[in-house]
Residue frames relative to the residue before (quaternion, step in Angstrom):
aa qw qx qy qz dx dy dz
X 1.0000 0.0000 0.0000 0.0000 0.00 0.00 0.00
X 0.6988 -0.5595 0.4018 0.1928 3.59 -1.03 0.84
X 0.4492 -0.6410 0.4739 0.4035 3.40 -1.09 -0.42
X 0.6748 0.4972 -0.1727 0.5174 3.52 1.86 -1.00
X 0.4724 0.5284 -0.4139 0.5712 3.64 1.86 0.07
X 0.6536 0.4735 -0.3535 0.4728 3.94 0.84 -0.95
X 0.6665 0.4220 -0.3430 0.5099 4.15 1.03 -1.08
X 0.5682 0.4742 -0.5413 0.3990 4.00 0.55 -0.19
X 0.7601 0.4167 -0.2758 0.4153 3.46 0.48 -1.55
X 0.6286 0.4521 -0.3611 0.5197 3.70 0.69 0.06
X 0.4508 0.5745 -0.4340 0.5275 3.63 1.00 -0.67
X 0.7566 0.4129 -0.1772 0.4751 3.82 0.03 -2.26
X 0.6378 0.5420 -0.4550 0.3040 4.33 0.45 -0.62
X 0.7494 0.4267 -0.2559 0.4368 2.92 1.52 -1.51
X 0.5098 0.6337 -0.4079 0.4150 3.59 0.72 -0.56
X 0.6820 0.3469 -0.1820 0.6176 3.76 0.64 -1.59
X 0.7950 0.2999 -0.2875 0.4421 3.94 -0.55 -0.37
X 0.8921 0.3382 0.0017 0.2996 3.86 0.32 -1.27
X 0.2234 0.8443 -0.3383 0.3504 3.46 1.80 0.27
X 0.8291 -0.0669 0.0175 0.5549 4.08 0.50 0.79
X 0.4891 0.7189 -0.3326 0.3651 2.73 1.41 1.09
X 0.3385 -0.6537 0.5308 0.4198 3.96 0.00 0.32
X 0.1892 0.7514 -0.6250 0.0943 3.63 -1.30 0.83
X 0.4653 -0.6704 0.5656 0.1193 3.44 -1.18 1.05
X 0.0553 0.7819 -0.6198 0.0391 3.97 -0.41 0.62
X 0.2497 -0.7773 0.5772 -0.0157 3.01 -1.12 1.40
X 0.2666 -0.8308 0.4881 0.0231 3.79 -1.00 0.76
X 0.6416 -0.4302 0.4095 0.4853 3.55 1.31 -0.50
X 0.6979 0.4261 -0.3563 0.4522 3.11 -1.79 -0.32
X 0.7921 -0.2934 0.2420 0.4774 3.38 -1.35 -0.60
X 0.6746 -0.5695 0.2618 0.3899 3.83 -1.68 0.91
X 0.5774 0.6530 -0.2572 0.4170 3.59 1.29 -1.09
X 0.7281 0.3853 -0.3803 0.4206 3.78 0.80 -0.23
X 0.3850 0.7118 -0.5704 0.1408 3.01 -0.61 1.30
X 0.4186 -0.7040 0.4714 0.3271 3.85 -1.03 -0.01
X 0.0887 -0.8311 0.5427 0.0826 3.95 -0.52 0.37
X 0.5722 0.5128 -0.5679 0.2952 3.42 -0.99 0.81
X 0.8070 -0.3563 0.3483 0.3170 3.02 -2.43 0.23
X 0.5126 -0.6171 0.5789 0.1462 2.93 -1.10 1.21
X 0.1076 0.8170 -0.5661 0.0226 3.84 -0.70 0.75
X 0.8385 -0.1165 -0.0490 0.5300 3.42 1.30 0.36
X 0.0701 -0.8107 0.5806 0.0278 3.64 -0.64 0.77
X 0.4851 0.7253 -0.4503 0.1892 3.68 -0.69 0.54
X 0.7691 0.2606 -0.1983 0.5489 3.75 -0.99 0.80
X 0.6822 -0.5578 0.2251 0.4157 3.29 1.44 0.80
X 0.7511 0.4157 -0.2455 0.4503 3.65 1.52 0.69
X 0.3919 -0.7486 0.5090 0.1642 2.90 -0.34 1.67
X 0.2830 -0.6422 0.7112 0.0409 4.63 -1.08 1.09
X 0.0268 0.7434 -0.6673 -0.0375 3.60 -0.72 1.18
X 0.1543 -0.7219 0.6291 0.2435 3.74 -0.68 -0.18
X 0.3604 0.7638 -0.5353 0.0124 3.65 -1.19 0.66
X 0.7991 -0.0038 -0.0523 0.5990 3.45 -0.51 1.05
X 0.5586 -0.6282 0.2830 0.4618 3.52 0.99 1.60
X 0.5877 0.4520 -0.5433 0.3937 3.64 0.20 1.30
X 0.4129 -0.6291 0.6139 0.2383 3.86 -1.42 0.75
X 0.0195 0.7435 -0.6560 -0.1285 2.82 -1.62 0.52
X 0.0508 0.8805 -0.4560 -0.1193 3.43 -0.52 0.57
X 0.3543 -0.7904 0.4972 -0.0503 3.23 -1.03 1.73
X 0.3064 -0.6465 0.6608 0.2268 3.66 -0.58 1.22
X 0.6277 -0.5890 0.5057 0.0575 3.70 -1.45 0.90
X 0.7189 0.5044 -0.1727 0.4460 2.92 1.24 -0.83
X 0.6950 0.3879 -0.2973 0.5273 3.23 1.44 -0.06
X 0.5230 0.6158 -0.3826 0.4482 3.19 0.69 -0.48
X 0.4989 -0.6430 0.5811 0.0023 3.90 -0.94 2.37
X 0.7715 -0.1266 0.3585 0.5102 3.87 0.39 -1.49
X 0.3349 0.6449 -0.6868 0.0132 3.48 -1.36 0.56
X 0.3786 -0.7066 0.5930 0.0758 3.21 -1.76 0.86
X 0.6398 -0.4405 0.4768 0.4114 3.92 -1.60 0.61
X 0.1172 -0.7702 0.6213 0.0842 3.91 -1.26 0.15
């Protein structure tokens, strides 16, 4: 399986399972770098956090691991 077959099916988990949820998304490197907030939209390979009335957007493809908060 690919790397862009692993970012769809993560792209389609988080969309279908994690949509106004609070999640934590991890990237590598050291344990402390990570980004947290509510998921508010995921598609075309980009994952829309919301926290403290700021966006983040996160290409899928980097992203090692993230868990529910």
């Amino acid at each position: 399986m690919c790397s862009s077959d692993l970012a769809s099916m993560l792209d389609k988990t988080i969309s279908e399972h994690f949509i106004n949820k609070t999640i934590e998304v991890y990237f590598g490197g050291r344990p402390n770098e990570t980004i947290t907030g509510k998921v508010v939209g995921s598609a075309d390979g980009v994952i829309v956090l919301e926290h403290d009335q700021r966006r983040d957007f996160i290409n899928v493809g980097k992203v090692v691991a993230f868990w529910e908060v």
